[in-house]
C-alpha positions in Angstrom: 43.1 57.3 -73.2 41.1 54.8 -71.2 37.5 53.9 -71.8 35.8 56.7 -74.2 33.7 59.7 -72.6 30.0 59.7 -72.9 29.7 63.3 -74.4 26.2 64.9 -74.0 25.3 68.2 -75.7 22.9 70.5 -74.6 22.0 73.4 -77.3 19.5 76.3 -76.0 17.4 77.7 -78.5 14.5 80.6 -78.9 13.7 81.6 -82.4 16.8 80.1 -84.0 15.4 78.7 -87.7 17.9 80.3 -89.3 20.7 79.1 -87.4 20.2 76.1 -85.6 20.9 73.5 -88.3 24.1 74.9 -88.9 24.8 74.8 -85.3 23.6 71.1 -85.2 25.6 69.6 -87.9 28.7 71.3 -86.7 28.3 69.4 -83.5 27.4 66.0 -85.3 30.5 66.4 -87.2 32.9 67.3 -84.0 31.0 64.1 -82.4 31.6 61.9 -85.2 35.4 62.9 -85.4 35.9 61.9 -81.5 33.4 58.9 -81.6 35.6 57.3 -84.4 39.5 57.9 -83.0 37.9 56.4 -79.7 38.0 59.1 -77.2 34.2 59.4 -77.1 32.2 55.6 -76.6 28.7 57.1 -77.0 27.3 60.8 -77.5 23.7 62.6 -77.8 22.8 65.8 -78.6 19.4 67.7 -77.3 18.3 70.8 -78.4 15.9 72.4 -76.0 13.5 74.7 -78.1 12.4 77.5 -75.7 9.6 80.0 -76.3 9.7 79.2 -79.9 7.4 81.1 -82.4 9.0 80.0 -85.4 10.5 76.5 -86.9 13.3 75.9 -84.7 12.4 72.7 -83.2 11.5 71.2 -86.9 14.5 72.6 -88.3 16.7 70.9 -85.8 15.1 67.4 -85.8 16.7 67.6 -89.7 20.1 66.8 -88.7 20.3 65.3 -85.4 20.7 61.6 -85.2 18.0 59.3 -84.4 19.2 58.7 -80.5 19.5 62.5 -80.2 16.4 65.0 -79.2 14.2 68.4 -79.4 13.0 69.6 -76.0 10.2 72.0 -76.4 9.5 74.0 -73.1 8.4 77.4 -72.6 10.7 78.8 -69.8 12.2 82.2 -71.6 15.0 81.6 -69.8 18.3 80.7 -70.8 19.4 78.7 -67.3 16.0 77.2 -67.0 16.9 75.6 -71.2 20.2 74.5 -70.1 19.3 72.5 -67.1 16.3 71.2 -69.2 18.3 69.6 -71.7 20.6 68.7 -69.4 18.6 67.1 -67.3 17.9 64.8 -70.5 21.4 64.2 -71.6 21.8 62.7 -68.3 18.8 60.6 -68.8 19.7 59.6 -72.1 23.1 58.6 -71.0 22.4 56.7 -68.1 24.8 54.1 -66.5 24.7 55.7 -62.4 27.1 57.4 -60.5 30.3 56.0 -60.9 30.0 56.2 -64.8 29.4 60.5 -64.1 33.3 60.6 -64.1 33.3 59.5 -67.4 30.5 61.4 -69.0 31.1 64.9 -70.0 28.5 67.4 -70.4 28.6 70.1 -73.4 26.8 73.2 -74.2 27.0 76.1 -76.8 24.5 78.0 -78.1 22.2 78.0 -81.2 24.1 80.5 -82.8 26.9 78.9 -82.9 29.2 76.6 -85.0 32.2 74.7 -83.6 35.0 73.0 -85.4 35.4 69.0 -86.1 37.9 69.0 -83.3 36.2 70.8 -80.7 35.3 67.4 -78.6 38.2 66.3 -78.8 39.7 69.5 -77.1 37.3 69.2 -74.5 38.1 65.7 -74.3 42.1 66.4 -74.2 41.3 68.8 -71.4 39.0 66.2 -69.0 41.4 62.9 -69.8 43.9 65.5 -67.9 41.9 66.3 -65.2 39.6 69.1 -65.9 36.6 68.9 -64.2 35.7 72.2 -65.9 36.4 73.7 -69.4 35.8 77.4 -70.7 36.7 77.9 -73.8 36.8 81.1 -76.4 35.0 82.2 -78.9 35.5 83.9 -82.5 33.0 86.2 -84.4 31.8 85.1 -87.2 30.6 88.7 -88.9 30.4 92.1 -87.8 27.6 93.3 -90.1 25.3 93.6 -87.8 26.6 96.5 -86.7 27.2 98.7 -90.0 27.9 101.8 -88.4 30.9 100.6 -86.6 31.7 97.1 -88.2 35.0 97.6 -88.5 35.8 99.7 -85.4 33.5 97.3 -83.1 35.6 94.0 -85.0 39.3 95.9 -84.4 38.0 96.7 -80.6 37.2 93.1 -79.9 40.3 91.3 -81.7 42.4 93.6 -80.2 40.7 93.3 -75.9 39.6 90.0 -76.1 42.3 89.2 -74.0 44.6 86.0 -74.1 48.0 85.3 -72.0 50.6 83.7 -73.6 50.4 80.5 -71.6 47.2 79.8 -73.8 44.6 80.8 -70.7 42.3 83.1 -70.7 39.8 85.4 -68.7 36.3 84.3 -70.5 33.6 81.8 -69.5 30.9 81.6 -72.3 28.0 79.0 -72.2 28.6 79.0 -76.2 31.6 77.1 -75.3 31.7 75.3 -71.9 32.0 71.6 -70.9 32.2 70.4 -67.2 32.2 66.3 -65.8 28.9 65.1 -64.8 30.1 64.5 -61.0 31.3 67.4 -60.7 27.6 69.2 -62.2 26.0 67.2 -60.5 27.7 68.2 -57.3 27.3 71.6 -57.4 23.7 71.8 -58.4 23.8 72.0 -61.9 22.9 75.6 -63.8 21.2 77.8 -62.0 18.3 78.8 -63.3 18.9 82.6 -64.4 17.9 84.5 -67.3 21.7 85.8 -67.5 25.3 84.7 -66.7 24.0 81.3 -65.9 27.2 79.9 -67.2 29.0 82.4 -64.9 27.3 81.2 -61.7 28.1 77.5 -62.4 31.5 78.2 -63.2 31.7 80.3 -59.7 30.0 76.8 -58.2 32.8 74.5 -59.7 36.2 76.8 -58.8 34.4 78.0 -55.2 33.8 74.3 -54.5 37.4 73.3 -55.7 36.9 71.3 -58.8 40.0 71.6 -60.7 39.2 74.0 -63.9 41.1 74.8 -66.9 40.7 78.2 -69.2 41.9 77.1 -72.7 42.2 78.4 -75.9 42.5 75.2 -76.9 38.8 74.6 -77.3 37.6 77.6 -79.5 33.7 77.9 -81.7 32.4 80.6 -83.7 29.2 82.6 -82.9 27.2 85.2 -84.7 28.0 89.1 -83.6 25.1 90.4 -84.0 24.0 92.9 -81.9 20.4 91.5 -80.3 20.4 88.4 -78.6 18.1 86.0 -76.9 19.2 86.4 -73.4 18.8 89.6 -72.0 22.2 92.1 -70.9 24.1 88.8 -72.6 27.0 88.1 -75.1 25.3 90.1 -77.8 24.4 93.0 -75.6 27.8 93.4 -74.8 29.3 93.1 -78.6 26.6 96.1 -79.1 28.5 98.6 -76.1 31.3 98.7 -78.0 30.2 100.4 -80.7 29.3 103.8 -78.6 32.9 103.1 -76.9 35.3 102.7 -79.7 37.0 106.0 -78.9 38.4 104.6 -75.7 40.9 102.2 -76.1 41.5 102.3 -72.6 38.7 99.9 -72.3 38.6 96.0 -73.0 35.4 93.4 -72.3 36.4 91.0 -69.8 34.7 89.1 -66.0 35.8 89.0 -63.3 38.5 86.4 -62.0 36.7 84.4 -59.4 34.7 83.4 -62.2 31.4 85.7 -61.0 29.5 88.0 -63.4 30.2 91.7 -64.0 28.0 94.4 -63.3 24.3 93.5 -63.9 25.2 90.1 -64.7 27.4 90.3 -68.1 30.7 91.3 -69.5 31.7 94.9 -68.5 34.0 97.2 -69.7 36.4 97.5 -67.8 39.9 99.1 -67.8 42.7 97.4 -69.4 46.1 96.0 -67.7 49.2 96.7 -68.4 
């Protein structure tokens, strides 16, 4: 590689006490891991506490480093968080325009944990040429959903579709990176309640920004079955218990990249 990345790390968060440290030191620890083989020069991470009526702002100041941050706003709105913190890793990074090639923006969501190599995948991906990087996801438990657990788990390991040349279909703001240029080019996220990641995604590949679908670069979120953004992720998790009779049906986007109908996975019928 050539000069490291500056890696910034935006985390949304609404009511999250429980999870967010978790979340946090996962992502200090895939930091640390890239700062010290060299492919990341510098990194921050900033947690943007939305609409919070419990601890998670102090709970997430426990583990982050002393150059990284809690943003408290009161948006209730997932896209609004995102471009928030964003806005502030940007800040926090600095160094003008021509250093935006080098600086690659990160988000996931509180819920979530990723592994000690998961900014390095990123990384792998963008020294490449990715301006763009969905990633997968993998459920951590099913047991918010008792009645089905294991019909809802067997449903989603067995549709969550994959092609053999290690692409896939998904874009999930629990696991998506993109180069600052590029971001910045296209607007940043959009600031929707819903399939915000979706919509920039739609930006980067309608505006020709090369883009790379990998399961490569893979985290773990919670399945449970009420989430914080409204029709999202865990909304959709929750439709499958009522479905698991048809196995006709798999949970998947669209290819250009936009949002199913009313803004989140659908179900939709399965290929071939």
């Amino acid at each position: 590689m050539n000069d490291g990345w500056s890696v910034g790390v935006v985390v949304p968060a609404r009511d999250e006490a429980d999870r967010i440290a978790a979340c946090v030191s996962s992502l200090r620890a895939s930091l640390r891991a890239s700062l010290g083989d060299g492919s990341c020069g510098e990194a921050r991470i900033v947690v943007v506490a939305d609409r919070c009526r419990d601890a998670t702002a102090t709970v997430a100041r426990g583990p982050l480093g002393l150059l990284d941050e809690v943003v408290e706003v009161d948006y209730g709105n997932v896209g609004a968080a995102r471009r928030r913190g964003t806005d502030r890793l940007l800040e926090l990074l600095g160094h003008g325009r021509a250093a935006a090639k080098r600086t690659w923006l990160l988000t996931t969501d509180a819920d979530t944990v990723v592994p000690v190599d998961w900014v390095a995948a990123h990384l792998r991906l963008a020294e490449a040429g990715a301006a763009g990087v969905a990633g997968v996801i993998r459920i951590d438990t099913f047991a918010d959903h008792p009645e089905h657990a294991d019909a809802v788990r067997r449903r989603f390991d067995d549709t969550y579709a994959t092609h053999p040349d290690g692409t896939h279909p998904h874009v999930h703001g629990a696991n998506l990176g993109v180069r600052a240029d590029a971001y910045l080019a296209v607007g940043g996220w959009p600031t929707l309640a819903t399939a915000e990641d979706h919509a920039l995604w739609a930006r980067l590949r309608s505006d020709g920004w090369p883009t790379v679908s990998s399961i490569e670069a893979w985290v773990t979120t919670s399945g449970r079955r009420v989430g914080r953004a409204p029709l999202g992720f865990a909304a959709c998790l929750a439709d499958l218990a009522p479905a698991v009779g048809n196995s006709n049906l798999l949970v998947e986007r669209d290819e250009s990249g936009a949002p199913g109908q009313h803004g989140r996975d659908r179900l939709a019928p399965a290929g071939p």
